[in-house]
C-alpha positions in Angstrom: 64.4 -13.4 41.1 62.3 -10.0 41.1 62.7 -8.2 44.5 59.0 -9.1 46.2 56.9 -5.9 45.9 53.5 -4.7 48.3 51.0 -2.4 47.5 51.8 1.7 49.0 48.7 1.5 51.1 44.8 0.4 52.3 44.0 2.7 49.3 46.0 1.1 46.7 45.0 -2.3 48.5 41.2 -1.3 47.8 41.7 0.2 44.4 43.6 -2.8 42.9 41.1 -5.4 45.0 38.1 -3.2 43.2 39.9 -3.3 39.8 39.7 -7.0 40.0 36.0 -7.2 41.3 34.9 -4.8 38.9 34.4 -5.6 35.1 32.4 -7.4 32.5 30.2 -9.3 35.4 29.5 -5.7 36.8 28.6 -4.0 33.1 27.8 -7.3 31.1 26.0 -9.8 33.5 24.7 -7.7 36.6 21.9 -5.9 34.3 20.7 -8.6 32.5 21.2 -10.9 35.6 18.6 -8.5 37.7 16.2 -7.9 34.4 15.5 -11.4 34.4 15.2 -12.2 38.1 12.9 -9.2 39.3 14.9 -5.9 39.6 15.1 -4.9 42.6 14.2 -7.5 44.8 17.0 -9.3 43.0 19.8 -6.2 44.2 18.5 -6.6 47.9 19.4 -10.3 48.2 22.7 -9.7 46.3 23.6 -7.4 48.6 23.5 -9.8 51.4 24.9 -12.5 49.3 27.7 -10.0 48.6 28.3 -9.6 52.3 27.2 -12.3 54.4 28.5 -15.3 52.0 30.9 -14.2 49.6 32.8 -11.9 51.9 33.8 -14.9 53.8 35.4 -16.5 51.1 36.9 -13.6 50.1 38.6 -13.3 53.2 39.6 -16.7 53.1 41.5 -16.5 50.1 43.0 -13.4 51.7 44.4 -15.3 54.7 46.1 -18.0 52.2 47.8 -14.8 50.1 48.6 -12.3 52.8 50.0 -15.5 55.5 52.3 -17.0 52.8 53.7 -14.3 51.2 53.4 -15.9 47.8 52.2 -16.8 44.7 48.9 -19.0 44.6 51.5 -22.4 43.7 53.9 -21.0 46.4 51.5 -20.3 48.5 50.4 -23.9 49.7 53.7 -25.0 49.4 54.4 -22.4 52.3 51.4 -23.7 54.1 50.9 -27.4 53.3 53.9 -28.7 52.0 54.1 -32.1 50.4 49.9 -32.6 50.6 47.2 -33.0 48.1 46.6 -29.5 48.9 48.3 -28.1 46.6 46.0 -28.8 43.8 44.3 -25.7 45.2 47.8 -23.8 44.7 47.7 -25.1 40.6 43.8 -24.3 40.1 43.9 -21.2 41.1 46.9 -20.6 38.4 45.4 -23.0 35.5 42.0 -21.1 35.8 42.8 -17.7 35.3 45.2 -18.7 32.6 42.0 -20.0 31.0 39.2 -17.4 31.7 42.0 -14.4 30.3 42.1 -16.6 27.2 38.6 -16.2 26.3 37.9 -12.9 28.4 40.0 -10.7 26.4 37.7 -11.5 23.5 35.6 -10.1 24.8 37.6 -7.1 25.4 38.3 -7.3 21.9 34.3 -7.0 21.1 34.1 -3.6 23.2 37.2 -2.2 21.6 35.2 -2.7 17.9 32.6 -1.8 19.6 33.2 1.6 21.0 35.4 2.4 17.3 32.1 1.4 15.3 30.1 3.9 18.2 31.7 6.7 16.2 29.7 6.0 13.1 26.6 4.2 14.8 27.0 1.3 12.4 27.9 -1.7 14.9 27.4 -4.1 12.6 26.4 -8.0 13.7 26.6 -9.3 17.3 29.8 -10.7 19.0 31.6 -11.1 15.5 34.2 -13.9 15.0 37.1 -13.6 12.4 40.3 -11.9 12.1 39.2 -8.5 13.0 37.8 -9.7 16.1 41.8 -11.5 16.7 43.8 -8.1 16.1 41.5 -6.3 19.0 41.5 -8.6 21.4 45.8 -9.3 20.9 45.8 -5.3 21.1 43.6 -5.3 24.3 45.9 -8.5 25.5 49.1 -6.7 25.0 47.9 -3.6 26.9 46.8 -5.8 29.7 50.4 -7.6 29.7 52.3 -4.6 29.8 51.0 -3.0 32.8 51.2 -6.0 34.6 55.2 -6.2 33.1 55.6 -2.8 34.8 54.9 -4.3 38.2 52.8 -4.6 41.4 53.2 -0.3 42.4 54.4 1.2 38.6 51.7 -1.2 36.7 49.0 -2.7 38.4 48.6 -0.1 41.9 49.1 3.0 39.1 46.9 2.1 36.6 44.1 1.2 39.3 44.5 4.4 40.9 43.9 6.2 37.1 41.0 3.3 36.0 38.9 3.0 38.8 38.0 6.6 39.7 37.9 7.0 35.9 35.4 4.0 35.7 33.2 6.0 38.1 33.2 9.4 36.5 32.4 7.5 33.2 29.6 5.8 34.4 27.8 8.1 36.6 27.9 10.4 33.2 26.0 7.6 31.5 23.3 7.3 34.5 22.7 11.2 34.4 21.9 11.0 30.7 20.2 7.3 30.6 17.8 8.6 33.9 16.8 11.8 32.1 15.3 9.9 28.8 11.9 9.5 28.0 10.1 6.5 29.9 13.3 6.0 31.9 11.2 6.4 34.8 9.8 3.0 34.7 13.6 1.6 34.3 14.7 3.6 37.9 11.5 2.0 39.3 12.3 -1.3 38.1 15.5 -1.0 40.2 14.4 0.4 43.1 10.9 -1.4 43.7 11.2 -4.7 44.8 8.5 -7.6 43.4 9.4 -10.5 45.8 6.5 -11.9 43.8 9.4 -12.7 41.3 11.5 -13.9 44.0 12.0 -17.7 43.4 14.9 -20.2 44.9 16.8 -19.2 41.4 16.8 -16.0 42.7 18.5 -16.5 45.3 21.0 -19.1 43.8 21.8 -16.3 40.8 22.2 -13.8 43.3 25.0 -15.7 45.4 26.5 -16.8 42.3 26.8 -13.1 40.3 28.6 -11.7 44.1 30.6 -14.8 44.2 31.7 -14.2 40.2 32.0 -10.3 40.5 34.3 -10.6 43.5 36.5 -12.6 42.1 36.8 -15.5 43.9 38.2 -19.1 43.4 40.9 -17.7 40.6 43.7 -17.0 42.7 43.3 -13.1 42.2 42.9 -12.4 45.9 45.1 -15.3 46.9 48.1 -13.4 44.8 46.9 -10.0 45.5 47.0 -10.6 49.1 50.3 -11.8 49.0 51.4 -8.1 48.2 49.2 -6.6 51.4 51.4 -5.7 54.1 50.8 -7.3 57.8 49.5 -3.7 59.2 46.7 -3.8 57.1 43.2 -4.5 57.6 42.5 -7.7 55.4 38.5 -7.3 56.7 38.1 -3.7 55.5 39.9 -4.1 52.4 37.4 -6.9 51.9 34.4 -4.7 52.7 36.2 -2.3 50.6 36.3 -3.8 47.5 32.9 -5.4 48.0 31.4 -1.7 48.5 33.0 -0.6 45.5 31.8 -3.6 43.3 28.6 -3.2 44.4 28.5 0.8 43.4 29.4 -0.1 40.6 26.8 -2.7 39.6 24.6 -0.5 40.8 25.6 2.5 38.2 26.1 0.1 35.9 22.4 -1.2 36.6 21.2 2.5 36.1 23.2 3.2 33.1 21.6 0.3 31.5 18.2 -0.9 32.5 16.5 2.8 32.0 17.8 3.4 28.5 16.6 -0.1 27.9 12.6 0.9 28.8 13.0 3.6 27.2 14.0 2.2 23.9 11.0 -0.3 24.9 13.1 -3.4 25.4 12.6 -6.4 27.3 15.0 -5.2 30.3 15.9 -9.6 31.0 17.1 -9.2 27.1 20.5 -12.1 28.3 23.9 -11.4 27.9 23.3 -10.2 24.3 22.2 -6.7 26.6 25.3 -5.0 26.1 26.5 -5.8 22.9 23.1 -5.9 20.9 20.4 -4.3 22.8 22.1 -1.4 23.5 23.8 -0.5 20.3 20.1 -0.4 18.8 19.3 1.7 21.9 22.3 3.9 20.5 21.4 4.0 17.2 18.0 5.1 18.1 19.2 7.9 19.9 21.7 8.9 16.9 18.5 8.9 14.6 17.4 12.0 15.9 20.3 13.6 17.9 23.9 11.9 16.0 26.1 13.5 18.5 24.1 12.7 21.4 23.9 8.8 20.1 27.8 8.6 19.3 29.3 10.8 23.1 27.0 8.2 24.6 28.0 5.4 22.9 31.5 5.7 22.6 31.8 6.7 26.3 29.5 3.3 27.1 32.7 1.0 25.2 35.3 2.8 26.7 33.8 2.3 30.0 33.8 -1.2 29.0 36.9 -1.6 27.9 38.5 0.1 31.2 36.8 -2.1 33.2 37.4 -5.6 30.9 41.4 -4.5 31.0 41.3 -4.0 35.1 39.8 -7.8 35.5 42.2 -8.9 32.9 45.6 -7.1 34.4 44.3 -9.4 37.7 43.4 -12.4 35.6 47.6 -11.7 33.9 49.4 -11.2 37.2 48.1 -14.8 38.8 50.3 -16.3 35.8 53.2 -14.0 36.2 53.3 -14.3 39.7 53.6 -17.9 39.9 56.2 -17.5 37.1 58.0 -14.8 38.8 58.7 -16.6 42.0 58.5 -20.4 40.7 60.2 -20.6 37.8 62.3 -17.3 38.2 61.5 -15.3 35.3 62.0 -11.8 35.1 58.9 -10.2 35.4 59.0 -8.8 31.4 59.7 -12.4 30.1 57.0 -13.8 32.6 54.3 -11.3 31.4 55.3 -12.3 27.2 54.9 -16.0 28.2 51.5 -15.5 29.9 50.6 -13.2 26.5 51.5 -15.9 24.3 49.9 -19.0 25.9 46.4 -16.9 26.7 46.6 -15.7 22.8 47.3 -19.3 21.9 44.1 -21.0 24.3 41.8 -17.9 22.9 42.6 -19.0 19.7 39.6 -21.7 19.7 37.0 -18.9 21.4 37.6 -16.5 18.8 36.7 -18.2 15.9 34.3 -20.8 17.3 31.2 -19.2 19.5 30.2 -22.5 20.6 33.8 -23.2 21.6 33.6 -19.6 23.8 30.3 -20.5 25.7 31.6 -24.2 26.4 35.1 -23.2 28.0 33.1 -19.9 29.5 30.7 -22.2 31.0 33.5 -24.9 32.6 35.8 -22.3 34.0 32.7 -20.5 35.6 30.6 -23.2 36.8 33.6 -26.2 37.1 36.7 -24.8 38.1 36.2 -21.7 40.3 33.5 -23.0 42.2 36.0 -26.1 43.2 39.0 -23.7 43.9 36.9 -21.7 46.1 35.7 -24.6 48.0 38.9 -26.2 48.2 40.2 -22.8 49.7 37.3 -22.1 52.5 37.8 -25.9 53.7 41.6 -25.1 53.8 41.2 -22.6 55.5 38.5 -23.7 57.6 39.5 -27.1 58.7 42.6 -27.6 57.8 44.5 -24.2 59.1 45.4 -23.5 62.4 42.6 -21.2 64.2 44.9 -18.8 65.6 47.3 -18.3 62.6 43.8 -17.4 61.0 42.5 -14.9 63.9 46.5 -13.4 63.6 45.9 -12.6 59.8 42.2 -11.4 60.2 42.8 -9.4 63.3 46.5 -8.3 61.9 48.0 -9.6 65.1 45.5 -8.5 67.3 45.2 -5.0 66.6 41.4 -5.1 64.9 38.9 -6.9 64.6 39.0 -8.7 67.8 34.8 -8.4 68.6 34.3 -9.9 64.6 36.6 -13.0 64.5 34.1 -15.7 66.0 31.5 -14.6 63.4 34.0 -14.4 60.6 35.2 -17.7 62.0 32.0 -19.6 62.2 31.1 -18.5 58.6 34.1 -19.3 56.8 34.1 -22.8 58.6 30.7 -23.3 57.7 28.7 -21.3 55.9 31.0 -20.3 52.8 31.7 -24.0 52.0 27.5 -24.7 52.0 27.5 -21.4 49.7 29.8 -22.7 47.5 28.4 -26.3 46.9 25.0 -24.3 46.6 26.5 -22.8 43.7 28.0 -25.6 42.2 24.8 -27.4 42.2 22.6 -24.9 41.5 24.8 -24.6 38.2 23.4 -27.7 37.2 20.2 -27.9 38.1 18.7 -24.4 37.3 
């Protein structure tokens, strides 16, 4: 079996944590999410969703990976042995495994997408087909071979390279978007709260877009915990990560929604924002200025792209994990099976939309939600209390003053957040 590797460092610990929090739900749904629930006064109560009920869940998640050392399988066979607790352990391996099927489509799309940005001719929304197959195996096989290289030479290098990356990317696009004519009202849109909008939706889309973009209930912290040595600070990792998503939504937000008024578009356009509003918006621009339409354009998808394959390394390395240390496969072998049952499962979504939104719609609203609410009542009730404050305080070192609030709201708060989600789901 593969020697068990850790991350160099709170940096690398934040930077891969942030890799996996930020993607598609940062770029794809966080714009059109906000443009249809009031702008503003949507970010504000995300922003203590983000905090106040998805950090502890986070963090719970984080005491299962970093206290057992292991996989997500291994890791409640570690804690609870021999109990019905372990279906947490195969969830959170069986849903990433199903979300990477279907997600690197997606990554597919942006990869046509930022090729077509070269000639401003992008064609029909989300195609389906062959062509749509060979991007999304190429943007697959990428993901799979970074995560092959390992924890430090694959997934720690290539977030230290892709996340600052992402950043310089995107605040280029907000400069530009910002400066356009009319853009103003977009910036105002974002930063002027209506809390006449403000309706209980809001608030349950809000708590569900920080519980999505943080990753939780797919075993992505679970594993990547399990790499974060004892010394570390599991809290400000998690406040880490969570500031860094956030930034990023936020750019992402101001990249998008101004160019949007400016073109004259309905800023809640739906998920179609990104891959059909906003090639429009870049056609426009190439109408008049060619070069101007195509820089931004192409630098749009491969900001895309970048961030699709950073969710998708983390989505990879849950199934290679478990391989790794379960089944004993060496970490190459483990990364081509994972390849070739998420090519096999995405299959269905690429040549069937209907098929994409169903499974979209059951690993989303189904089976995180229940892996994360299995996980905060693990930890939670069934854990021992001071084997939690040992992995939260990092053996007493920090966090001392913070523990009985941390306590309280994983025990009790995170699991009412999570059934709000659930239900909300259904019922909005």
């Amino acid at each position: 079996m593969d020697k068990r590797e850790h991350f160099g460092g709170r940096m690398a610990v934040i930077m891969a944590m942030a890799g996996s929090a930020i993607g598609l739900g940062n770029i794809w749904r966080f714009p059109y999410m906000a443009g249809q629930n009031g702008g503003a006064a949507f970010i504000l109560i995300y922003i203590v969703c983000s905090f106040v009920l998805s950090l502890p869940i986070f963090l719970s998640e984080a005491v299962i990976g970093r206290r057992s050392h292991s996989n997500a399988i291994g890791a409640m066979k570690v804690l609870s042995p021999k109990t019905k607790w372990r279906l947490l352990g195969y969830l959170s391996v069986i849903t990433p495994m199903i979300i990477v099927s279907y997600y690197t489509i997606v990554g597919g799309w942006s990869v046509e997408y930022f090729l077509h940005s070269f000639s401003l001719n992008f064609g029909s929304f989300v195609p389906t087909g062959w062509t749509v197959l060979a991007f999304s195996t190429v943007f697959l096989a990428l993901s799979c071979i970074i995560v092959a290289l390992g924890v430090k030479s694959g997934i720690e290098r290539f977030s230290k390279i892709s996340i600052p990356l992402l950043f310089v990317l995107i605040v280029v696009i907000v400069v530009y978007s910002v400066n356009m004519p009319g853009a103003s009202k977009g910036v105002d849109y974002l930063l002027k709260p209506d809390f006449s909008k403000v309706t209980g939706r809001t608030f349950a889309y809000a708590l569900g877009q920080s519980f999505y973009s943080l990753s939780l209930g797919m075993g992505i912290i679970i594993t990547y915990s399990s790499y974060i040595r004892k010394e570390e600070n599991l809290v400000v990792s998690g406040m880490g990560t969570a500031v860094a998503d956030l930034m990023f939504a936020m750019l992402a937000g101001f990249a998008i929604i101004p160019a949007v008024f400016s073109a004259g578009i309905e800023p809640g356009a739906g998920p179609g924002l990104i891959f059909e509003t906003l090639p429009f918006v870049f056609s426009n621009m190439g109408a008049s200025h060619h070069w101007i339409g195509v820089m931004i354009s192409a630098l749009f998808f491969l900001t895309v792209i970048i961030a699709a394959m950073t969710s998708s390394i983390s989505l990879i390395e849950v199934g290679v994990a478990y391989l790794v240390e379960e089944k004993h496969f060496k970490r190459g072998w483990a990364s081509l099976c994972v390849f070739l049952f998420t090519w096999i499962l995405g299959l269905v979504s690429v040549f069937s939309n209907e098929a994409f939104g169903i499974i979209d719609a059951f690993s989303s609203n189904i089976l995180l939600t229940i892996g994360a609410f299995i996980a905060v009542l693990f930890v939670g009730w069934k854990m021992d209390k001071e084997e939690i404050r040992d992995e939260i305080t990092s053996g007493g070192k920090v966090n001392g003053k913070v523990f009985g609030l941390l306590y309280f709201l994983i025990r009790y708060v995170a699991p009412l957040a999570v059934l709000t989600i659930f239900v909300t789901n259904f019922i909005l």
